[in-house]
Each structure stands twice: as C-alpha cells, then as structure tokens.
N, C-alpha and C positions, 0 to 999 in steps of 0.2 A: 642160241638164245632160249632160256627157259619162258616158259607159260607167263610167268610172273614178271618177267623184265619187258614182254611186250610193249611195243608202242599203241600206244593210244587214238587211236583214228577215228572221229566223231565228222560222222555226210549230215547235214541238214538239206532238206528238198521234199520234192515230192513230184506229180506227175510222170513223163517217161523216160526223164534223163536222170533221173534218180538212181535207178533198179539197174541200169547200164553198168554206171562206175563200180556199185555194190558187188553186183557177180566178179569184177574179178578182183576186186579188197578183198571179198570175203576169203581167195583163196592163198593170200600172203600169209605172214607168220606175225597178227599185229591183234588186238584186243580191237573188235569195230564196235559201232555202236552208229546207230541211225534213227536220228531223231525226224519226225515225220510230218507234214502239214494233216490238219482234220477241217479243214472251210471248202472239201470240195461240197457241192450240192446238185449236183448232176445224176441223169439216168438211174442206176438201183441205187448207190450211195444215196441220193436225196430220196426217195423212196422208202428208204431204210432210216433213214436221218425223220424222216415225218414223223413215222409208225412208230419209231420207240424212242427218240428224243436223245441219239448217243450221240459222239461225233464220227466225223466221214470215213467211214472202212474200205473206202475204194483203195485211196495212196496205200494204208498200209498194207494191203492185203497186195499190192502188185511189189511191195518190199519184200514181205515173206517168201512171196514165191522167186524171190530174186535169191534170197537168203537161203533158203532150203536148200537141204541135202538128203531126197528121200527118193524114188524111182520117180523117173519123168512121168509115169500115167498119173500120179500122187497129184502132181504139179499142173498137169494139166487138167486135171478131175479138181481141184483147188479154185483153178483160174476159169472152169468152166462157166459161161454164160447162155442163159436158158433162152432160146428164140419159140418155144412153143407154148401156148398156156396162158389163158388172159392174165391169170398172176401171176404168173413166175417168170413170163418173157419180159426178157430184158436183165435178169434181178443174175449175179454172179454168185456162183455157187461160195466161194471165197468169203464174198458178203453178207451170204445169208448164216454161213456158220460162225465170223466174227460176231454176228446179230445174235446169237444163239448163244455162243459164250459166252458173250458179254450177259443175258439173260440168267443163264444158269449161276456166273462166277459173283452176279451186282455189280461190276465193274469192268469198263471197257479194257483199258488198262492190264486188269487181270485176264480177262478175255483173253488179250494180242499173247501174252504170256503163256498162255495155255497152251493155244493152236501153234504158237512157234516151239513148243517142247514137242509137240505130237508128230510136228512137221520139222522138226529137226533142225530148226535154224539155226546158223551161225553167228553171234553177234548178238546183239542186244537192238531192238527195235523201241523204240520210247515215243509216242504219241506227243508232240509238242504243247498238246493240253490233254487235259483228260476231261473236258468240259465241249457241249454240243457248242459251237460257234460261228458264226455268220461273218462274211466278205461283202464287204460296201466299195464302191470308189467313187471317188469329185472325178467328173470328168473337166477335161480344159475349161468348156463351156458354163463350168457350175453347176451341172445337172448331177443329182445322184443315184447309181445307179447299183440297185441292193442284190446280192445272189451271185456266186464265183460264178457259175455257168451262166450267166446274164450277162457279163462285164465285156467278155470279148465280142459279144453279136450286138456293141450298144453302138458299134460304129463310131464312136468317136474315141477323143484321142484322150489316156488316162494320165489326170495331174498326180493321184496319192489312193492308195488304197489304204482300207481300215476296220478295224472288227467294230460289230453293230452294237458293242457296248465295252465298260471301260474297266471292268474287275472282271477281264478272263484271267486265273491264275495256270502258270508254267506248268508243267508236270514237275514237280521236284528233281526226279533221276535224270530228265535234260538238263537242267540247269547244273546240277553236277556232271554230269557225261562232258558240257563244255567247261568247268572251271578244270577238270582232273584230265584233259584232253592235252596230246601232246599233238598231235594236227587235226587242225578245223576246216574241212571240205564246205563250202555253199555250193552245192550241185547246180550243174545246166538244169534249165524247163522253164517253163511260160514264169516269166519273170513276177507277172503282178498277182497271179492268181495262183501260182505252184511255188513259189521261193518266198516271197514278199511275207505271204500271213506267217508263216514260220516266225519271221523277224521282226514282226510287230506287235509279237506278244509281250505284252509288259514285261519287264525284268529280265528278256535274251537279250536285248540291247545291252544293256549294262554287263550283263554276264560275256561278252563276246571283248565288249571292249577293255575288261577287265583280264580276260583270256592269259595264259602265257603264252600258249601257244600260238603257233604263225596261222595265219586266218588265210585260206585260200580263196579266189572264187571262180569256177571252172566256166569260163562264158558261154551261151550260147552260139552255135557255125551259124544259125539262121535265124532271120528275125521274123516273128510272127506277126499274120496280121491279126488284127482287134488289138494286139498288147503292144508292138516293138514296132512298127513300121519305120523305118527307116531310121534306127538305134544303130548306133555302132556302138565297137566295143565297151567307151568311156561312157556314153549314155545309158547303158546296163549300170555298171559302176554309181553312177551320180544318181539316177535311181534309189540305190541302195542308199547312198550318204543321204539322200533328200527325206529318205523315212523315217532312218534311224542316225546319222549324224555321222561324222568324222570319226578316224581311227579306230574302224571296224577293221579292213582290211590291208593283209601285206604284200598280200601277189596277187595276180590275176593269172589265169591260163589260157591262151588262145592257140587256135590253130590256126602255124602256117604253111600249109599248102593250098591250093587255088582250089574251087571246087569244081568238079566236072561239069561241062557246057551241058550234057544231056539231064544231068541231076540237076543244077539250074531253071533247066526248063523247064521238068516236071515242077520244081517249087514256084517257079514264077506266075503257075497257073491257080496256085494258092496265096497271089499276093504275098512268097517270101522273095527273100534274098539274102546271098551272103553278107554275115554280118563284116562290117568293113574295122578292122582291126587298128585302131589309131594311135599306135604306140607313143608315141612324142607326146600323145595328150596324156595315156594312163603313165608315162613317167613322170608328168608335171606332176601331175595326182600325188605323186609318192608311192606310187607300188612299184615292186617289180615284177616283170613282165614274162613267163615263161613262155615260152614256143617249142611246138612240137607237131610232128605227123599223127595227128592223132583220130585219125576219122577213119568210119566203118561203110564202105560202099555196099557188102554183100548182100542185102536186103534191100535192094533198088533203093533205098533211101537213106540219111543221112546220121549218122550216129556217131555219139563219140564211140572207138574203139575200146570194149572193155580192157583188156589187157594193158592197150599201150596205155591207157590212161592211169590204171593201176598202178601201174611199173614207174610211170613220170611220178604220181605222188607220193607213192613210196620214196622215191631218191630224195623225198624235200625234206623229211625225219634226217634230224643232226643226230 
C-alpha cells in the first residue's frame, strides 16, 4: 500500500484515554489525524490559559508526546512538570513551550505545528478550535456549574454540558480531517469534560453526521465518579445523542472480559466501577456492538491496551 492510498483514521478525544489508542495507530500504515479538546482549565493549562488568553495546551501537548518519534529523554524533558519555584511549580515544561510558540508563531494552531515538526510527530494533530473556550454544565438540579475542572468536584449529577458562548468557530482542517476520513474514532475519557466539548462545537455535529465514514465510539471499562456514576455502556452512548442528536454513531467498542477483583477494589475506593456493558440495549440503539480482550493491567491500573485496540480498529477499514 502506497503513502497515498492510505486509510484515513481521524481519534477525536482528549484527556488520558486518548494518547493510549494513538501510540499504537500512529505505528500502522494509515494517514492519522487527531483532533483535540482545548476546555480543559485545570492546574498549569488554566494558568497558562489566564496569562495569555490561548486555548488549553495540556490535552495537546500529552497527544504530541503520544505521537512523537524522538529519544525518550526528548519526551520526557517535553512532559516534564516543574514541582520547585513559586512560578514554575506546578506549570509543564510541554505547556510552557506550546505558550511560547504560540507567542512567537501569533497562533496557537501554528504553534502545535511547530513543536510537532521539531518533535517529530506522526500524524496531524488539529486543536478542535483554535479559539480560548470555556466548559459550563446544567446540572440535574438546575444549578450551573462554569469551569471543566469544576464540574466533576460539583458533586452532583450532570444533565448537558456546554460552551460559555455560542460563535466558537471549528478549526477548519477538523472539519475537513472528519468529512475526508475513512474511520472516525470518539476515544475513551471523562465523557463530559474530555469527549463532550469536542462535540459540541458548532458545525462537528453536522460534519460527523454528514461523515461517510463508519463513526466509532471506544467506551469507557470504568465509570468515573463526578461524571459517569453508575453509566453503563448505553448511558455513555445517549449521552452523546442527548448533545448532539441521532445518527452520529455506527459501532460502539466494548470490552469483554471481567475486571480483576483486586483492580476493582483499588477502583472502588475512587467511587469507580466496571462499566456494565448492556448489549440488547446498544443493539436496540442501532449500533453494532464490537467486543474484544482489550485492557492493559501492567501499570496497576486500568487502560485500554494500545496494540490490541489498534489492531481491533484497524480490521474495521473496508
């Protein structure tokens, strides 16, 4: 298969289920492209996000280093977080040079484009806005509760999340990455505040549902608490319909194997649990339903398995 006959593989996400699937896409034989959330506002991101008024360099800057191909000290000197220094503790060295390019180049955009030539990325990484923007949610109660890092500590239960205004425009080359895509990945991660703003940018709705290509959506193994408590699978899914509407999505991916008693309990002391996989309901839905062994124990904790995840959506390219 030449360069140019590539398949077209477009992840939208962000947070830490993101960067997972990406490492091992990036090393098939496929054109990737990863379009990014920019509403986090957390720790040196919002920090950074104050002081010069760009949007959130954290998500992309843990893509790049997903995406890179340069010696591991690179990658780790990238992702380095400063704990010393009344101002620089806390701030990621990653973030502070995204800050910096973006400063130097006048746009952020241009910025992420820089540092991913210098750092050797594979793939095209695209900011889902090129615009600083804000994450609100109604909760059940009616209350509203303004700031992505706010929304999971608000204790209560989320009806709709939404940007704090209503002419955020798309990055252009997302909107084309998904119309000119031949598979559309919605990555695992905190569903309201890492997947959600992605999809609630004006005009990805419509670009998605307009899509050719077969729309995936790789579900969460565990449900978090502040966002998912006690979500199963289809309740991720209706989620999604409830933001953005019907005939988004063709598949979903879940895993089936059990989760280990002792992983369990470590999560249960974080108010998780395995998300309960309800097939009969995501078939009424109209999707279908992929299953696979696809989880990574070796870091005491729970992850989708790069590889196999890789290898499963790879086979879904006709």
């Amino acid at each position: 298969m030449t360069e140019q006959n590539q398949p077209r593989i477009v992840v939208i996400g962000g947070g830490t289920g993101m960067p997972v699937l990406l490492r091992g896409l990036k090393d098939l034989p496929i054109k990737l492209k990863a379009l990014v959330t920019v509403a986090d506002d957390g720790g040196s991101t919002g920090r950074i996000r104050n002081d010069m008024a760009i949007p959130a360099p954290g998500d992309i800057r843990n893509v790049i280093a997903a995406l890179s191909e340069v010696e591991p000290m690179l990658v780790q000197l990238f992702q380095h977080r400063f704990t010393d220094g009344k101002d620089l503790s806390g701030h990621s060295m990653g973030n502070l040079l995204l800050a910096a390019m973006t400063s130097i180049t006048g746009d952020f955009y241009t910025g992420i484009k820089e540092i991913s030539r210098v750092l050797n990325v594979k793939g095209k990484i695209y900011p889902i806005s090129n615009e600083n923007i804000s994450l609100c949610a109604e909760m059940v109660d009616g209350t509203i509760v303004s700031g992505e890092s706010n929304i999971p500590l608000s204790g209560k239960l989320i009806k709709r999340v939404f940007l704090d205004r209503d002419d955020v425009t798309p990055l252009p080359n997302a909107i084309r990455a998904i119309e000119t895509a031949d598979l559309i990945v919605i990555s695992p991660g905190s569903l309201f505040t890492s997947i959600m703003p992605n999809l609630i940018i004006p005009n990805i709705d419509e670009a998605l549902r307009n899509a050719k290509a077969k729309k995936v959506y790789v579900c969460n193994v565990m449900t978090q608490d502040g966002e998912t408590t006690g979500f199963s699978a289809s309740d991720h899914v209706q989620a999604i319909i409830n933001h953005i509407g019907n005939n988004i999505l063709d598949a979903v991916v879940v895993n089936n194997k059990s989760i280990d008693e002792k992983i369990r309990n470590i999560y249960a002391g974080e108010n998780a649990a395995p998300v309960v996989y309800d097939i009969d309901r995501l078939l009424d839905m109209g999707l279908e339903v992929i299953e696979g062994d696809i989880i990574d124990y070796s870091r005491g904790m729970i992850r989708h398995d790069t590889r196999k995840i890789a290898k499963l959506l790879f086979s879904l390219i006709k």
